[in-house]
C-alpha positions as CSV (number, residue, x, y, z in Angstrom):
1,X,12.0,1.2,11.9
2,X,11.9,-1.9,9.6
3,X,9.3,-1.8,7.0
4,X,8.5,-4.7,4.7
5,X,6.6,-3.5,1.2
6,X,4.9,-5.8,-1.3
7,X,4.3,-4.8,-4.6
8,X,7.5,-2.7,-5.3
9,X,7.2,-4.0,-9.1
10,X,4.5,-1.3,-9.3
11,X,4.3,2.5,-9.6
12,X,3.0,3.1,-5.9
13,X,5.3,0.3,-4.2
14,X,8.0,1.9,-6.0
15,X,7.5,5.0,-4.9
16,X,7.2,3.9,-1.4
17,X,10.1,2.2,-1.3
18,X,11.9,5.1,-2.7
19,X,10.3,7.1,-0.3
20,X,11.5,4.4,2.7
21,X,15.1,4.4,1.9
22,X,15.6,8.5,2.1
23,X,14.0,8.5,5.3
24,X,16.1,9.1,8.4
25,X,13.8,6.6,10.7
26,X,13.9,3.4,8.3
27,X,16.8,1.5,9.0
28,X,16.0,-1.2,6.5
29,X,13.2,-1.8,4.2
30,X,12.3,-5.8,2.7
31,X,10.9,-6.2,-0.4
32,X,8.9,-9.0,-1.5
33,X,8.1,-9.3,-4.9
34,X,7.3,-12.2,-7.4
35,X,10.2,-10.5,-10.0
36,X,13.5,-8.2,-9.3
37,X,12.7,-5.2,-8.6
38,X,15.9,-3.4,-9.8
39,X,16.1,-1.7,-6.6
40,X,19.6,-1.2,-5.7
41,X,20.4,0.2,-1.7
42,X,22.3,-0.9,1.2
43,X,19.2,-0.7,3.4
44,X,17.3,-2.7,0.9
45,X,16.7,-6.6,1.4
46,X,14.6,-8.0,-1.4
47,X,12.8,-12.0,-1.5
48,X,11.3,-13.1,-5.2
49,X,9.1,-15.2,-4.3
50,X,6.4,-16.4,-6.8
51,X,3.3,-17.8,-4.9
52,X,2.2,-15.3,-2.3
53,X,-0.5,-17.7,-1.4
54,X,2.1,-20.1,0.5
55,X,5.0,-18.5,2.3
56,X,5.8,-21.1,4.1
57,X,8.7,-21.1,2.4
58,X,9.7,-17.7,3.6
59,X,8.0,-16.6,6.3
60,X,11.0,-17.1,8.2
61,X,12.4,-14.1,7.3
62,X,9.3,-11.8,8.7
63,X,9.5,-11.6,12.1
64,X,11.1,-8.7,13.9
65,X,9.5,-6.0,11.3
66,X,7.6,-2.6,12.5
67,X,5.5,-2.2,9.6
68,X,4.0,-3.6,5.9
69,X,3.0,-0.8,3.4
70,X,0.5,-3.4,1.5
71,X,0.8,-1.9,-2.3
72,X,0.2,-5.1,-4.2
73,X,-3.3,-4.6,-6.0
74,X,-4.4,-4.9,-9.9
75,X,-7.1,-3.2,-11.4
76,X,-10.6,-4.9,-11.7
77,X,-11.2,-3.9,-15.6
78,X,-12.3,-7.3,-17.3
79,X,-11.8,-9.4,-14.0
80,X,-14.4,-11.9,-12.9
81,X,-15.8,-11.0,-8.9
82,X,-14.4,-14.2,-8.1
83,X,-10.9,-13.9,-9.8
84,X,-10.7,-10.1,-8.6
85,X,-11.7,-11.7,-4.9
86,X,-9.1,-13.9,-5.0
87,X,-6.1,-11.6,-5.7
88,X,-7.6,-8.7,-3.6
89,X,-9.3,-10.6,-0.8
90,X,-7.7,-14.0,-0.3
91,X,-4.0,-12.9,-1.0
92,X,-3.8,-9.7,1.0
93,X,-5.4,-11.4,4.1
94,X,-3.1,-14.3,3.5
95,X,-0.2,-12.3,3.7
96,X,-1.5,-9.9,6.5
97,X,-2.4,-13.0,8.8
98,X,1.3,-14.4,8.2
99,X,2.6,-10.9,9.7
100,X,0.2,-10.9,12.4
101,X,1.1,-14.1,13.8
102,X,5.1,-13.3,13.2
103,X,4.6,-9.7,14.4
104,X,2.1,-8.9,16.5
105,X,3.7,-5.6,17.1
106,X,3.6,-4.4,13.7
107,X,1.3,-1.8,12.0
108,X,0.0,-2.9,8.8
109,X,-1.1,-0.2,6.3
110,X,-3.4,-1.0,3.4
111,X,-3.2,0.8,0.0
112,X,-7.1,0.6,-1.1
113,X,-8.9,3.5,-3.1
114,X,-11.3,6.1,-3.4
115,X,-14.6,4.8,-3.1
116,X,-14.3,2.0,-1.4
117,X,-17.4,0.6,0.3
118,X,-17.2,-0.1,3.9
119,X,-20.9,-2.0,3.7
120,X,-19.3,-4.2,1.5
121,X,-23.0,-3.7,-0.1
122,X,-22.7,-1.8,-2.7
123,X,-23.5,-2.1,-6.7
124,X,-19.3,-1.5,-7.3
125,X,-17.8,-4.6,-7.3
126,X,-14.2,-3.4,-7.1
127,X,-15.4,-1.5,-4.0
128,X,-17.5,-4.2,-2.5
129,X,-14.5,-6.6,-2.4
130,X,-12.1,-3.4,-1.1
131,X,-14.3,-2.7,1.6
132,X,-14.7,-7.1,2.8
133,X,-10.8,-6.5,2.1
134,X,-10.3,-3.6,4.4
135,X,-13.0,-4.5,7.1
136,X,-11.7,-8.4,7.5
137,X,-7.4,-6.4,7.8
138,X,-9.0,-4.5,11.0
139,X,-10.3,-7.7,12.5
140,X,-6.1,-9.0,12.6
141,X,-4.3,-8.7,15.9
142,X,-2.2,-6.3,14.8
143,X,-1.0,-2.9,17.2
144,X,-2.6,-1.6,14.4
145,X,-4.4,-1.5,10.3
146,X,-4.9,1.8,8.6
147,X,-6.3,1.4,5.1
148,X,-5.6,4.1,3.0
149,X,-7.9,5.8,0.0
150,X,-6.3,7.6,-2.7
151,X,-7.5,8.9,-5.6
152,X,-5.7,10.2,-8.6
153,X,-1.9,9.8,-7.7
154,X,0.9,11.8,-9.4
155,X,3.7,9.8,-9.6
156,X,7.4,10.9,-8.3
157,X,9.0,12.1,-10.9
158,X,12.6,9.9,-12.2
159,X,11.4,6.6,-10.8
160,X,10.9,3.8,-13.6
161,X,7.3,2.2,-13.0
162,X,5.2,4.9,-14.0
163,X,2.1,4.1,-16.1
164,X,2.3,5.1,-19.5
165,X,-0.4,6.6,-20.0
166,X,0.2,9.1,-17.3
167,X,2.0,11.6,-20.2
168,X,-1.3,11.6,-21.2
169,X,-3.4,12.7,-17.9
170,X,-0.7,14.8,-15.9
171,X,-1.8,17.5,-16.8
172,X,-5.1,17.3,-14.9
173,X,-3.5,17.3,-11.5
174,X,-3.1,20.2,-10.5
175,X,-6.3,21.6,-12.2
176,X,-7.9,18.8,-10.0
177,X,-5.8,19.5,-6.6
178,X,-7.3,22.7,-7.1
179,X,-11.2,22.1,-7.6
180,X,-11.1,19.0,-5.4
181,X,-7.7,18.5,-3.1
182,X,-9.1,14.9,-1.3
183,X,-9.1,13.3,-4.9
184,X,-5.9,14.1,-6.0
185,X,-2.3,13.3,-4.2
186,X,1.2,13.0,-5.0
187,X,2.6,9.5,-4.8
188,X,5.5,11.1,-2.4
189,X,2.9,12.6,0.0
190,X,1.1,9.0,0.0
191,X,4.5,7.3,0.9
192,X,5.0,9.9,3.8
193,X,1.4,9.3,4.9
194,X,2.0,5.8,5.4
195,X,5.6,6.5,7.3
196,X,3.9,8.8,9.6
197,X,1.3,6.0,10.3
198,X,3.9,3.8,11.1
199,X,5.9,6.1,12.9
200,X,3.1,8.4,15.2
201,X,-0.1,7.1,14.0
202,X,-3.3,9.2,13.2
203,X,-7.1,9.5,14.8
204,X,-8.7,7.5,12.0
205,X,-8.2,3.9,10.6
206,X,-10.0,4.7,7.3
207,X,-7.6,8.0,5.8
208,X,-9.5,9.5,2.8
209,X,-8.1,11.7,0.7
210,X,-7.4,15.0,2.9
211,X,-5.8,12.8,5.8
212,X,-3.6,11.1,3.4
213,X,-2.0,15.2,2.7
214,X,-2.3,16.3,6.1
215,X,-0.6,13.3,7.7
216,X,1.7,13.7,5.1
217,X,3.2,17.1,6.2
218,X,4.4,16.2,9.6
219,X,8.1,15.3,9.6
């Protein structure tokens, strides 16, 4: 397969790139990022490009691609619903609807979060503009959109984009994985998760947080 990945610059995208380039069925893996990503592999192609709300620019390097592992996001905490739209919403369809019409073939997977609405209804506005997000992905003419919905995510050990503050809260995982396994998943078994939708799908659209683990354990 050929996968592209946005958001690389992050702990998640990081990890699923990381995760990409070990695997025997990924041939070659495109990043596209607004800074270096100081990713360094043969298999790995990388574009800085700073306005992902006009690709025009680039978009001629998109076509013939299997998959995009969407990992681009920021966190709502002090954002207006309108700014928050904007960089949720607006850019991730924009960039989805350029793939769609470049690679109609492809498989487009959405990292989105626990509690997301679906309704787009509800009194979260994070999870309102998740759900509008997810929902308006499915309506693309892709082969196919999974959106997935993890929880707390334990980063792979090694790599370089890991929060800070995650010294801090590590300790919880397991304790959590124990009492409640859907909340909590490794960032490695999210990256497999989305390689395994790529590569053999999986009987839901929506993965919460147990599909994400099972669908992570087939090789």
């Amino acid at each position: 397969m050929r996968v592209i990945v946005t958001g690389a610059t992050g702990m998640v995208g990081e990890g699923v790139v990381h995760e990409c380039l070990q695997h025997p069925d990924i041939e070659q893996v495109l990043v596209i990022n607004r800074k270096p990503s100081d990713i360094s592999h043969p298999n790995l192609k990388e574009i800085i490009h700073a306005d992902f709300y006009n690709l025009s620019a680039i978009q001629n390097y998109f076509s013939g691609y299997d998959a995009c592992f969407f990992c681009l996001g920021v966190s709502s905490v002090g954002m207006k619903e309108t700014d928050y739209f904007r960089v949720t919403h607006t850019l991730t369809l924009h960039v989805a609807t350029t793939l769609s019409r470049l690679n109609p073939n492809m498989v487009f997977c959405y990292i989105s979060g626990a509690g997301t609405d679906s309704s787009e209804k509800g009194r979260s506005m994070w999870a309102r503009v998740k759900g509008k997000t997810e929902n308006d992905l499915m309506k693309l003419p892709f082969r196919q959109v999974y959106a997935l919905r993890p929880g707390f995510i334990k980063p792979i050990k090694g790599l370089n984009r890991v929060h800070s503050f995650y010294k801090y809260i590590l300790w919880m995982f397991p304790i959590g994985r124990a009492l409640y396994p859907s909340g909590f998943c490794t960032l490695q078994e999210l990256s497999r998760a989305l390689i395994n939708c790529a590569r053999i799908g999986y009987n839901k659209q929506v993965l919460e947080g147990n599909d994400i683990i099972e669908l992570a354990k087939y090789k």
